[in-house]
ROSEZA-755802 format. One record per residue (C-alpha): residue in three letters; x, y, z. Coordinates in steps of 0.2 Angstrom, whole numbers. Example, Ala and Ser with C-alpha at 12.3 -4.5 7.8 and 13.67 -1.06 7.14 Angstrom:
> ALA | 62 | -22 | 39
> SER | 68 | -5 | 36
***
This chain:
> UNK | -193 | 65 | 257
> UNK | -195 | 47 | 265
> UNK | -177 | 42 | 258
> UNK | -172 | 59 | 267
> UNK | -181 | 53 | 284
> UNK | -174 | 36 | 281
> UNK | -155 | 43 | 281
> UNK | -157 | 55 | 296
> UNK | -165 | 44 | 307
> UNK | -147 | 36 | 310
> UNK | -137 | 50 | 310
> UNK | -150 | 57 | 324
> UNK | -145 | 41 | 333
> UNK | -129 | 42 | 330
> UNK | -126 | 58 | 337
> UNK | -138 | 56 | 352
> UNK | -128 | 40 | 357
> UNK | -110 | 50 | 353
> UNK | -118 | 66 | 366
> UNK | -121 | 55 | 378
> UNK | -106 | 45 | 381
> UNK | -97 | 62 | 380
> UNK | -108 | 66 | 395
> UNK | -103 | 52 | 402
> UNK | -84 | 55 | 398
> UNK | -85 | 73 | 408
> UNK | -94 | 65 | 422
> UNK | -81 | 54 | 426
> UNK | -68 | 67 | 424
> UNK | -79 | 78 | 436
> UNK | -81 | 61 | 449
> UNK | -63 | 63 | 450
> UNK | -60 | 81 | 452
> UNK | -72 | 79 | 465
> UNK | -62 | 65 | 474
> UNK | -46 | 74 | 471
> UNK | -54 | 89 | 483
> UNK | -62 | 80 | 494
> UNK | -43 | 73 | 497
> UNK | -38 | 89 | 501
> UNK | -51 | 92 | 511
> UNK | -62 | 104 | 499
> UNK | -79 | 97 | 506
> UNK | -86 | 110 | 497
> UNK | -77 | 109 | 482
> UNK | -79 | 90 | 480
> UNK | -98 | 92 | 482
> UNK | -99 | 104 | 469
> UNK | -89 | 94 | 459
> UNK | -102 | 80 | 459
> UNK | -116 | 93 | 458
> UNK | -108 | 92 | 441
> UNK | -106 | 74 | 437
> UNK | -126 | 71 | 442
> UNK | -129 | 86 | 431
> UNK | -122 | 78 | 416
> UNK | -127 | 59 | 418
> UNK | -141 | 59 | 432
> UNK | -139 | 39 | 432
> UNK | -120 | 40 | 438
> UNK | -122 | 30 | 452
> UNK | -102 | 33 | 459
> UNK | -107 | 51 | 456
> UNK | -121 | 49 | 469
> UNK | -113 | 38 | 484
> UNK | -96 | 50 | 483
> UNK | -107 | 65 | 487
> UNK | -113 | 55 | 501
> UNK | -98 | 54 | 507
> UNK | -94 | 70 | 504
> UNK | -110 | 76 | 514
> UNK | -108 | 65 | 528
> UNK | -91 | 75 | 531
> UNK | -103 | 91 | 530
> UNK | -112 | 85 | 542
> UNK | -128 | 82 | 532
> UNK | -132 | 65 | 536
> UNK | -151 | 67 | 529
> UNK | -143 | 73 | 511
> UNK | -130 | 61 | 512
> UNK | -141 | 46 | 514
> UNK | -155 | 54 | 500
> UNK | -137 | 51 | 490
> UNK | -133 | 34 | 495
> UNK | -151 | 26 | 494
> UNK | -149 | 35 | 476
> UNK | -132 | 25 | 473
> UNK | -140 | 10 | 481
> UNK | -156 | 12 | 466
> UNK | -143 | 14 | 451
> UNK | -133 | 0 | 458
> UNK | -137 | -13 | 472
> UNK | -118 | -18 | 474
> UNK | -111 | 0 | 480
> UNK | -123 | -4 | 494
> UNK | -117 | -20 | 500
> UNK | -108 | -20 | 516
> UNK | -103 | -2 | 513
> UNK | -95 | 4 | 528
> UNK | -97 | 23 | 525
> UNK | -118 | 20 | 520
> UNK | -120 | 10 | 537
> UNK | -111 | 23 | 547
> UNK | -123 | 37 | 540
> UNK | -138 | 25 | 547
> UNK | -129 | 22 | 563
> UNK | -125 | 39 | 563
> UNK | -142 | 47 | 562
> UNK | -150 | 33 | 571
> UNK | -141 | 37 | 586
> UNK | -144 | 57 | 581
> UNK | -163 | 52 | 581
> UNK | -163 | 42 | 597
> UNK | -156 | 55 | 608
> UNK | -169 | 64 | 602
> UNK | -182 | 53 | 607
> UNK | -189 | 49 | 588
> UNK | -187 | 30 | 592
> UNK | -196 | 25 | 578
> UNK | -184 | 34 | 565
> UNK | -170 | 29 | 577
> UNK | -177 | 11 | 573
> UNK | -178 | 12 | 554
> UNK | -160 | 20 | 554
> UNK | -153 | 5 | 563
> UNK | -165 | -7 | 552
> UNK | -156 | 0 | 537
> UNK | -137 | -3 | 544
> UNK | -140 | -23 | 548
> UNK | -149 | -25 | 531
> UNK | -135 | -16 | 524
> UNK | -121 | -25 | 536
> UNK | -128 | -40 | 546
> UNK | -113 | -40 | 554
> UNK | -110 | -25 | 561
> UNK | -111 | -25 | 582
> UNK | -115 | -9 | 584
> UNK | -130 | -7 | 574
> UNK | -138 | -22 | 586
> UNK | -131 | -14 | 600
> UNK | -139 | 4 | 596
> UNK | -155 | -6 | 591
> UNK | -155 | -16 | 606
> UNK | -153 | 1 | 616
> UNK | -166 | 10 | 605
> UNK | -180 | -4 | 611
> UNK | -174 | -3 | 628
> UNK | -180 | 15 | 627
> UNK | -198 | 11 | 622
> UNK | -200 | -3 | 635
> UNK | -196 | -20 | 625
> UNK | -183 | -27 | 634
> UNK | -186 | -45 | 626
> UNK | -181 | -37 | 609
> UNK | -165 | -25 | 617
> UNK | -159 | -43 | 624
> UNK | -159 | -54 | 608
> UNK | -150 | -38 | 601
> UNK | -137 | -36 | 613
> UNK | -133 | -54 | 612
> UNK | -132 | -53 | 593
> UNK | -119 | -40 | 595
> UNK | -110 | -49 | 608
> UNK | -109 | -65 | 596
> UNK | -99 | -53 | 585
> UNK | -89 | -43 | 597
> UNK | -91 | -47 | 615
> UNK | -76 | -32 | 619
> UNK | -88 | -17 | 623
> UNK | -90 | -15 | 640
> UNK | -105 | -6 | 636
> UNK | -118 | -20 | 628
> UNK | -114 | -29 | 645
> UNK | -120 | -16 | 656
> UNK | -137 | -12 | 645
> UNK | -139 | -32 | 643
> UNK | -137 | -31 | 660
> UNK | -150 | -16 | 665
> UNK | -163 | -26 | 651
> UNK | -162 | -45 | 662
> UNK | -165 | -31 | 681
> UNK | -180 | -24 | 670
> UNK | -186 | -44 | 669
> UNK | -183 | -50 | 685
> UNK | -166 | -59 | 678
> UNK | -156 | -51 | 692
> UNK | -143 | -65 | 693
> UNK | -138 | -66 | 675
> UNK | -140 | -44 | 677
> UNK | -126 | -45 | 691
> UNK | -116 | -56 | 679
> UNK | -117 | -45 | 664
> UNK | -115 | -29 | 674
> UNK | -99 | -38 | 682
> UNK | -92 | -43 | 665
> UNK | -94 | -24 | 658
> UNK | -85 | -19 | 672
> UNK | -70 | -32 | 670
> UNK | -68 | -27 | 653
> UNK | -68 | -8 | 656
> UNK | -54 | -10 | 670
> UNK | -67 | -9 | 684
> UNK | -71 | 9 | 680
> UNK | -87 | 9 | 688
> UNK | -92 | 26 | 686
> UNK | -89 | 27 | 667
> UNK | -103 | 12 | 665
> UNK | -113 | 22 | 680
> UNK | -115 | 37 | 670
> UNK | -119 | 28 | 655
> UNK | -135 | 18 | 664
> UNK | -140 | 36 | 670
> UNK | -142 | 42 | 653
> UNK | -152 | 28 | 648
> UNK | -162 | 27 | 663
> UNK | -167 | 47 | 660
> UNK | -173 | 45 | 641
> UNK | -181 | 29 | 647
> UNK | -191 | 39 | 660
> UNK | -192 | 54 | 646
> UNK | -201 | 40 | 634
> UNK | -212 | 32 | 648
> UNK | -217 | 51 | 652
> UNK | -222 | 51 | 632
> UNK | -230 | 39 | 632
> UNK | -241 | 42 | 648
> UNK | -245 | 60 | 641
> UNK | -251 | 50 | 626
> UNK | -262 | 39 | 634
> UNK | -270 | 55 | 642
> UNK | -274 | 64 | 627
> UNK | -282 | 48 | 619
> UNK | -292 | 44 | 634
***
């Protein structure tokens, strides 16, 4: 009977290890039948197709930030970064200065700050510069985000960051600018609001319209915020 035991315990292996790389065979085969429709624009087909794939080797991390970008393109940003942080577990790499993860952040940071949830906005945008130091934009929608709540010292050091990496967008100028009239700065304001202008070919009333959306969900916050301090007291 032991002798029995002795030569099945193997074969059990073996078979378990050949299951499993045949699970992993169809899940690359299902990986690119998803890619192949989301190609052609099946959004719904790709997704299904990497339902598939994480069905049959729930530790595919490919699997995972393809459905991510498969949902971003849905238009669930909440599901598609559950997917990408799931890539990002399974394999730290696919993370790395991924434009597409980065995006989903900056995405539903923005999503969330128009929204007035500033603290999710926050951790959104926290997540695109640990992701991509880099990237302008997540220190300018940062920089923006603290704007909102009041903490113009920490917008400032934003918007400059993003200006140090691309000082093209007329618009970092112009919430720089707003930020230094907040502190008093108001030559260095009159600079930076001339300098958003310049670069956006002197169209004032774009930039206008633009400082009258920040100012409303500034006054929206500080409104909060006031109503907060009422309950407490």
């Amino acid at each position: 009977m032991k002798r029995l035991l002795l030569i099945a315990a193997p074969l059990i292996l073996i078979f378990a290890s050949g299951a499993s790389a045949q699970h992993s065979q169809s899940a690359k085969k299902y990986v690119k039948q998803g890619l192949e429709r989301f190609d052609k624009n099946d959004i719904t087909g790709a997704i299904a197709a990497y339902d598939r794939a994480i069905s049959l080797d729930p530790q595919f991390a490919d699997a995972y930030l393809n459905r991510g970008k498969a949902k971003r393109a849905a238009g669930d940003l909440d599901g598609a970064i559950t997917d990408y942080e799931m890539a990002a577990d399974l394999s730290p790499d696919l993370a790395a200065n991924n434009h597409d993860i980065t995006q989903a952040y900056l995405n539903r940071g923005y999503i969330r700050s128009n929204r007035m949830d500033i603290e999710g906005a926050l951790s959104d945008f926290d997540h695109a510069i640990k992701l991509d130091p880099n990237d302008a934009d997540a220190y300018f929608k940062r920089g923006r985000a603290f704007l909102i709540v009041g903490n113009a010292k920490f917008a400032i050091a934003d918007f400059d960051k993003s200006i140090s990496i691309d000082d093209h967008n007329p618009l970092v100028y112009a919430e720089r600018g707003y930020a230094r009239q907040t502190q008093g700065n108001k030559t260095e304001a009159q600079k930076d609001f001339e300098r958003g202008l310049k670069l956006n070919n002197d169209l004032r009333l774009m930039l206008d319209m633009h400082l009258m959306d920040l100012q409303m969900q500034i006054k929206e916050m500080q409104r909060r915020q006031a109503a907060l301090r009422k309950n407490i007291a």
